[in-house]
N, C-alpha and C positions, 0 to 999 in steps of 0.2 A: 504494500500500500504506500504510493508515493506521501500520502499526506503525512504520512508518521515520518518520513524521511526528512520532508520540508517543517515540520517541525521541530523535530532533534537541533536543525541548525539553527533556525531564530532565535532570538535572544535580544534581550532588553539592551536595544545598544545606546551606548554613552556618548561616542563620539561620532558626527558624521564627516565626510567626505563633501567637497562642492562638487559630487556627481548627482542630477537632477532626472526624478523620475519622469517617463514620460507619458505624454498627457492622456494617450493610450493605457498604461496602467495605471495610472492614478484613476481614470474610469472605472475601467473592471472592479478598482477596490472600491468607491463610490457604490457601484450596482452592484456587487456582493453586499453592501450595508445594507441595500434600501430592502435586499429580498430576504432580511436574518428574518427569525421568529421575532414575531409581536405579540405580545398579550392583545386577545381579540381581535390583530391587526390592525389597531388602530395607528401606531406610528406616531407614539407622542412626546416626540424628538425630533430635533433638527439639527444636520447638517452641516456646518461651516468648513470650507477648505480654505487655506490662506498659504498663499504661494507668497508675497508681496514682502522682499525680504527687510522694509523699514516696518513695515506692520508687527511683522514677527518680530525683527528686536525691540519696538513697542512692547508688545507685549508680555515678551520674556524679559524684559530691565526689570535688574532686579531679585529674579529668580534663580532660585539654586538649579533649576534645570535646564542646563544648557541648551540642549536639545533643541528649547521651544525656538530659537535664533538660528540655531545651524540646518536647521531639520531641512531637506529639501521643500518641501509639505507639509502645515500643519492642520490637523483636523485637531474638530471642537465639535462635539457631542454635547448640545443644549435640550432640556429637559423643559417639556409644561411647565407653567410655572400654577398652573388651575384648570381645571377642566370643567366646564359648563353648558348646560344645555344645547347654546347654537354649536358650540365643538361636536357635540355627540349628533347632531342633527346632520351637519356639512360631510361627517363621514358617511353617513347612511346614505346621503344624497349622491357620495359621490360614489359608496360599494354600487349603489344601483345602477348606475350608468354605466360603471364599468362592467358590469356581469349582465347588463341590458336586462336589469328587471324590475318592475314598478315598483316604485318607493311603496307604496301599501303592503307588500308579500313581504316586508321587512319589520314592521310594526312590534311584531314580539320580541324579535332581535335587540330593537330600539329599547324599547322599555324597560329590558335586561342590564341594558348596558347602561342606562338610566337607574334603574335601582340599584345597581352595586355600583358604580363612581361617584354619583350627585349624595348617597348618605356618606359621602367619606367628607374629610376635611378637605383643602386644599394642599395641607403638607404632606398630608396622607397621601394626593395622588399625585401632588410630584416627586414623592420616593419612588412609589412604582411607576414612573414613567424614568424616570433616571434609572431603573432597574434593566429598562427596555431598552434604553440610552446604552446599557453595559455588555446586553446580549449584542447588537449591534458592533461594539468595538472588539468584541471575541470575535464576530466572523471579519473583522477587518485584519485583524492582527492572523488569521490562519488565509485569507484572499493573501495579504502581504506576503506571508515567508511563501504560499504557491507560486508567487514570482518570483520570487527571491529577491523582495524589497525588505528591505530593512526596518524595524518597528520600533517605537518608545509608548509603552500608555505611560500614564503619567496623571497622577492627581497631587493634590500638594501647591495648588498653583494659587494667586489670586483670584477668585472666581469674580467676584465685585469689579475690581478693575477689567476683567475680558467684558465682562458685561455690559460695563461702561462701554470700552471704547467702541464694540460691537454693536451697540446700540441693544443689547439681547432684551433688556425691560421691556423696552416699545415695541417687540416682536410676543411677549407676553412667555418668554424665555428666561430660563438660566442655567449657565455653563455647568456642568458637572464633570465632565473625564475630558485628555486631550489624547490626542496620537501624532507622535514625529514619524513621518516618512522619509525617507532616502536610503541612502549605499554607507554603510559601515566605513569608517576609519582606521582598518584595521592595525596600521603603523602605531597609532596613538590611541586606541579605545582597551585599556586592559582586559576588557572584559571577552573580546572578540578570539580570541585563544584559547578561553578556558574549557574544562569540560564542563559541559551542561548539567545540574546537579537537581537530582528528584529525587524522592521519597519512591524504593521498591514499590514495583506494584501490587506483591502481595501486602505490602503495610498498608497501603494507598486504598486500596481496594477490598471491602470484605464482601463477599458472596453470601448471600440468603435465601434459603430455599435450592 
């Protein structure tokens, strides 16, 4: 199975290279995001890539991870920041068009997803949309090593300030995980040589039933 192989090699790299992904794969990882698992599909997360390399040192001054300024590509995985009625309404409206079936043959659906989000808090559902925000960056970081691009997730960052300069408030967003894309520096990255270190699988893993 190639994918166990391309993952043995990835690894949380430290240092990148001024080798720039290209715009061709930075796609493929884009639409590998868009198609990870969603709770109920709804997708209540968004997207930011930031190639613009004064943006990025924007962003990372300041911060202990380098990463965020070298990275060829930086993704920003922004989470709801509340979910309310027209939200739950605009996605029914738009599963039905997409699957070309009247909005009415969706009504119990609707209501479903109405009673289990609208009794929740607003904090309440943006954990679990930053949760969907996480499964997302998991199938990013295994799209990346398939190419053999290079990965950093990374939290620990100012979330407030990405927000700010992002404008993420007025999109009714906020930042939760980031990912550095590019080509490993493997001259200057110590981490880049080492062997990759896991927990056996039988420790890892215990079988039931």
């Amino acid at each position: 199975m190639k994918l166990i192989d391309d993952l043995k090699w990835r690894y949380a790299t430290k240092k990148y290279s001024n080798k720039k992904v290209a715009n061709d794969d930075l796609e493929k990882i884009v639409e590998a995001i868009n198609l990870s698992a969603s709770s109920i599909g709804m997708q209540t997360y968004r997207l930011f890539v930031i190639e613009d390399q004064a943006l990025k040192k924007e962003l990372g001054e300041g911060s202990f991870n380098s990463q965020i300024a070298e990275c060829s590509h930086l993704l920003i995985f922004a989470a709801f920041d509340s979910i309310n009625g027209e939200t739950i309404d605009n996605y029914i409206e738009f599963v039905a068009k997409e699957r070309e079936t009247p909005v009415e043959e969706l009504t119990n659906f609707k209501n479903t997803i109405r009673d289990y989000l609208l009794a929740r808090t607003d904090d309440e559902n943006f954990i679990w949309s930053a949760k969907q925000a996480y499964i997302g960056l998991g199938t990013a970081l295994i799209a990346a090593a398939a190419l053999k691009i290079d990965a950093t997730p990374m939290e620990g960052f100012d979330a407030e300030k990405f927000d700010k300069i992002l404008r993420l408030k007025e999109k009714k967003l906020k930042s939760v995980v980031l990912l550095a894309l590019g080509y490993r520096d493997e001259e200057n990255d110590y981490l880049a040589k080492l062997k990759k270190v896991r927990i056996p699988i039988q420790e890892f893993c215990t079988k039931v039933g």
